[in-house]
N, C-alpha and C positions, 0 to 999 in steps of 0.2 A: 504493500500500500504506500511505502514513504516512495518506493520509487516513481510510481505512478504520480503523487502528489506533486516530485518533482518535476517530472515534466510537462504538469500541468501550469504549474507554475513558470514555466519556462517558456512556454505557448502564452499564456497571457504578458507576459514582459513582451514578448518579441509584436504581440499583436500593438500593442500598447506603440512601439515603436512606429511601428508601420504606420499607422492614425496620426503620429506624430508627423512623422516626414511626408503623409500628402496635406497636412497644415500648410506645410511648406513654413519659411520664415517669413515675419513680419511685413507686407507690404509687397513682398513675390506673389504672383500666380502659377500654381506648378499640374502642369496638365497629368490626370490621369487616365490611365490607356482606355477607361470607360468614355472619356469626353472626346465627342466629335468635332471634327477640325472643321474651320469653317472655310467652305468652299468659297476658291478662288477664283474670280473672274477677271478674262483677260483680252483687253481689244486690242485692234492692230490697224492702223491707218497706209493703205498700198496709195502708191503714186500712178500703177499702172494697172491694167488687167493682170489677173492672176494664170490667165495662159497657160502653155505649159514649158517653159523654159527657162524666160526671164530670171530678173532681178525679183518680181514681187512671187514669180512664182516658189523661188530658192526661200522665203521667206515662211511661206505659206505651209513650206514642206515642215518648217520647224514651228509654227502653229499648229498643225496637225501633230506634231511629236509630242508635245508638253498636253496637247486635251488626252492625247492617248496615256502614256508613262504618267502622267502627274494625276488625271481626272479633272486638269483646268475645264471652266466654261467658259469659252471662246466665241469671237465675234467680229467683224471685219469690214471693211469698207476699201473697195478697189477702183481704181482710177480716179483717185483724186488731185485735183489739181494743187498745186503748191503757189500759194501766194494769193490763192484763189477761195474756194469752199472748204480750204485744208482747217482752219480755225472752228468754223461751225461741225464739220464734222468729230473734231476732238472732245470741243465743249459737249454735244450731245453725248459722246461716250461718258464721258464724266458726269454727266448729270444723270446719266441711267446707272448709275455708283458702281462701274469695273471699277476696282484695285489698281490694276498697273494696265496700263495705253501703252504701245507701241508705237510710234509714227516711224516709219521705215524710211522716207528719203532726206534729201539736207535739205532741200526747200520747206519742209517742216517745223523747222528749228523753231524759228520766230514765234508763228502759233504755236507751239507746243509750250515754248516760255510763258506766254501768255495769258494762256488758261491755267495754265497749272498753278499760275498766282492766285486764280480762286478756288479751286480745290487741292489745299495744303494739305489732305489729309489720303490725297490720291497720289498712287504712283506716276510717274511718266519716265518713259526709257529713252529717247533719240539718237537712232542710227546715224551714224556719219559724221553728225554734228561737233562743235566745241563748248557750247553754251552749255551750262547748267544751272542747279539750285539744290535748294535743298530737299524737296522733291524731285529734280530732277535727273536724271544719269545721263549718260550718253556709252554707246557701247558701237563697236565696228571690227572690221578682221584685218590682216595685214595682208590684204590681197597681191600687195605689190610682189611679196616673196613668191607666189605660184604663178604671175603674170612672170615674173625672171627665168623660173622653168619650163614655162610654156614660149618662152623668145627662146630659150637654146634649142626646143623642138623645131620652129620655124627655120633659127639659121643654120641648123644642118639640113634642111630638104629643098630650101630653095636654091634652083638652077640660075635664075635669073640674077638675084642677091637683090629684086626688089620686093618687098615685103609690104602690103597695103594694110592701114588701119582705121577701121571705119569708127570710129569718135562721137561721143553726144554732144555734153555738155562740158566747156572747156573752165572747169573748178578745178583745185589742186588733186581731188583722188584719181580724176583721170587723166589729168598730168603725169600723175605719180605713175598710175598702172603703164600707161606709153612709158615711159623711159625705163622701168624696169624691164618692161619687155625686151626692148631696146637694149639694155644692158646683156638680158643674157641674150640675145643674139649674137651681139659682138663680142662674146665670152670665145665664141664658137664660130664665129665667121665676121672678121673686120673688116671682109670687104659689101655684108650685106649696109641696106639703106633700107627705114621705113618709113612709107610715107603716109601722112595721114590726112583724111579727109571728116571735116565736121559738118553734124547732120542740124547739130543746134536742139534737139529731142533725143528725149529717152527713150519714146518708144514711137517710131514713124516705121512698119514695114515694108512700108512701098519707098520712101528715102534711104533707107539704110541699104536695100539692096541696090538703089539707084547709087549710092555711095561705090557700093564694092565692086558691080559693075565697071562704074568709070576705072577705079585701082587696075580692075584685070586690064582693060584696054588700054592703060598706061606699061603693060607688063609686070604686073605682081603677079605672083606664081605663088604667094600664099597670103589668104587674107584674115588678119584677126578684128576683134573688135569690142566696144565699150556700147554694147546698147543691148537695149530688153527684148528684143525679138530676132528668132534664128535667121533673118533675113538674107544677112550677109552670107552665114554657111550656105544656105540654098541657090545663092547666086555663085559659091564657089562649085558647088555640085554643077550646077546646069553647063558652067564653064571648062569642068575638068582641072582646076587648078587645088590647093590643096588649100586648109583650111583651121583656123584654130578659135574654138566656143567660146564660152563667158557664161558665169552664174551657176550654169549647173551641165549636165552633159547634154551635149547638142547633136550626137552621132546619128541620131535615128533621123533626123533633118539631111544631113549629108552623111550617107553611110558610105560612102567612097574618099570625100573631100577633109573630111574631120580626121585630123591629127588627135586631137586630146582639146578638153574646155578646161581654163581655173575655176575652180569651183567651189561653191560657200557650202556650208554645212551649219547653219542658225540653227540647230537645235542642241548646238553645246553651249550659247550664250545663253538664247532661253531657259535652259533648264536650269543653269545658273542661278538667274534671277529670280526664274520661278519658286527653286530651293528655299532662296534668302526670304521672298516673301511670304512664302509657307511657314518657315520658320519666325518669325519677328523677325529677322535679322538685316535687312535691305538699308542699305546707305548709298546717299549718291556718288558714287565715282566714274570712271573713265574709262572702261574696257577697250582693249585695241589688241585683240591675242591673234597667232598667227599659225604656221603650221604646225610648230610641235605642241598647240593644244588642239587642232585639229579642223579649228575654226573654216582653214581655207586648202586647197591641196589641189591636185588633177583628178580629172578622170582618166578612165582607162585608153591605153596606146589603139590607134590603129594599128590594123596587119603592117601596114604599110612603114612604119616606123620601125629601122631596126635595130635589132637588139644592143649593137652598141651606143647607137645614140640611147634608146629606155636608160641604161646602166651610166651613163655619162649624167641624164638628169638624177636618177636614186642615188648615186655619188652624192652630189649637190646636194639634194634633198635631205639627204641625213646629217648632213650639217648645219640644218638649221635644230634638227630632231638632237642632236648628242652635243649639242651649247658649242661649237667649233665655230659659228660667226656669232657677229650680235645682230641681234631683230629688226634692224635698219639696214641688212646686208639684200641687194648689192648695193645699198649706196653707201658706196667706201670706197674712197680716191686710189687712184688719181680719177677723176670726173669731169669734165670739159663741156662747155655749153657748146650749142651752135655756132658762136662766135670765136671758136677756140679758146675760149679764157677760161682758164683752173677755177675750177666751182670749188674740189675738194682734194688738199693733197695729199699725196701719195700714206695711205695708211688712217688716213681723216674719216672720220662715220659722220654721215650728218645726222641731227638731232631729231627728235621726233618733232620737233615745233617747228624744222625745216621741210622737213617733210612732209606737213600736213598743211603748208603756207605754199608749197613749191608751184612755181610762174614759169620754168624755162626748160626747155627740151633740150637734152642731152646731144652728144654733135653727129649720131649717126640717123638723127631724124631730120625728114623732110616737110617741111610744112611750118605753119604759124598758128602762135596761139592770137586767138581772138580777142575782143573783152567780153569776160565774163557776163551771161545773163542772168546771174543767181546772185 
């Protein structure tokens, strides 16, 4: 019987315990595994049609990722204009009380600042951007490192060494993607040249192939590109010239002409954020992660690419993956504008504030930058 007594006595201390610790201390709230979490709702403002390729569609894919894996409830708004109905459509998400808003392009910024000064108790995320708050974040990928693997794919296959790039809007991240490309072209052929044509749109598919068109009839024997729709690959298809995607894989557009696309993968930042706000834990900061978190990368080789070119870019590749460059590589001197004049010397990395401000094309591109309409 004392035994017994004991461990009854020893069951009540421990239970006594337990009671105690989901008290939690003074002024804490401590979830217990009985209490349901309260569902998360999360919208997303696209710039373009959600299509199937694009910039809003790579987006989309990782909206679809976080309602799945997470159980977010989810909601969205596509082709909206920026500068335009972009504000009203933010505010209505906010006043229908989602948690956290997504505005997906840089002409967003502004309105996204805006409203979210009256709902301080609402998330807002802005892709691309530099503005913040204290509701607001800003998150993007280092596109520029998979545009540099996809320029060494280019300048080992073209014959010609003219390389066409059909261009939107001339802001620094497409600045930036052009001259990375650029760079590793010339990593692997310093006698290619790229020339670039601006459409002034994100997403025109009847201009953007009229773009790549013109490139082929100038002799570009491969054409890449910065815009939301596969236009350009299908103009290299019809052409027979070779061809390099953007956003997400573009092969089933030109299954002959497609090299490899750089390609985003937003459902490693979403679920990021999605995490923090599940948890309390969301602050606003500045996301800009690159290959080796997975953010940005290729698609798969054509046949037609061979094996030692694949193995010359995985080379590359693994040193952004094993910390062998820093996260600004290739922009690492010596670096030379169009004007021949040393941007960066020899062993120089430029800064991420240069890189996200960058105005000037590197000296193996053909073409001008415009002024800005953004």
């Amino acid at each position: 019987m004392k035994g017994k007594f004991l461990v009854f006595i020893a069951l009540a201390v421990l239970a006594a315990g337990l009671l105690a610790g989901c008290a939690g201390e003074e002024g804490k709230q401590v979830t217990t595994p009985t209490e349901e979490k309260k569902e998360i709702k999360a919208a997303f403002v696209y710039v373009s049609p959600i299509g199937d390729a694009g910039w809003t569609y790579s987006h989309d894919l990782g909206r679809q990722y976080i309602e799945k894996v997470y159980g977010v409830k989810t909601a969205y708004a596509e082709n909206v204009a920026e500068g335009g109905d972009d504000e009203r459509v933010i505010r209505q998400f906010a006043e229908q009380g989602y948690d956290v808003i997504f505005t997906t392009s840089f002409g967003f910024m502004d309105a996204t600042i805006t409203v979210a000064k009256d709902f301080p108790d609402t998330i807002f995320e802005h892709c691309s951007g530099y503005k913040t708050a204290k509701n607001v974040g800003t998150y993007f990928g280092r596109m520029y490192q998979a545009r540099y693997l996809s320029g060494m794919v280019a300048g080992a296959m073209t014959k010609t060494n003219k390389i066409g790039y059909v261009a939107a809007v001339p802001i620094p991240e497409v600045i930036r993607g052009i001259n990375a490309f650029a760079l590793g072209v010339k990593k692997v052929n310093p006698d290619a040249k790229i020339y670039v044509v601006w459409t002034g749109t994100w997403y025109d598919p009847a201009e953007e192939k009229e773009a790549a068109l013109s490139l082929i009839d100038e002799g570009c024997d491969v054409i890449a590109q910065h815009q939301d729709s596969p236009a350009a690959q299908q103009a290299a298809e019809e052409r027979g010239v070779h061809s390099i995607g953007y956003h997400s894989d573009m092969s089933k557009f030109a299954p002959n002409a497609h090299l490899t696309s750089a390609v985003w993968n937003w459902s490693v930042i979403y679920s990021y954020i999605i995490e923090q706000v599940m948890q309390g834990t969301w602050k606003s900061e500045q996301i800009w992660w690159g290959i080796d978190k997975g953010v940005v990368g290729l698609s798969p080789f054509n046949d037609a690419v061979p094996e030692d070119v694949r193995k010359m870019v995985e080379e590359e590749k693994q040193k952004y993956l094993n910390g062998e460059v820093p996260e600004q590589y290739p922009f690492v001197g010596p670096i030379y504008d169009q004007q021949g004049n040393l941007v960066k010397a020899e062993g120089e990395v430029m800064t991420d504030e240069e890189l996200l401000s960058m105005s000037f094309f590197v000296d193996n591109v053909v073409g001008e930058i415009p002024a800005a309409s953004e």
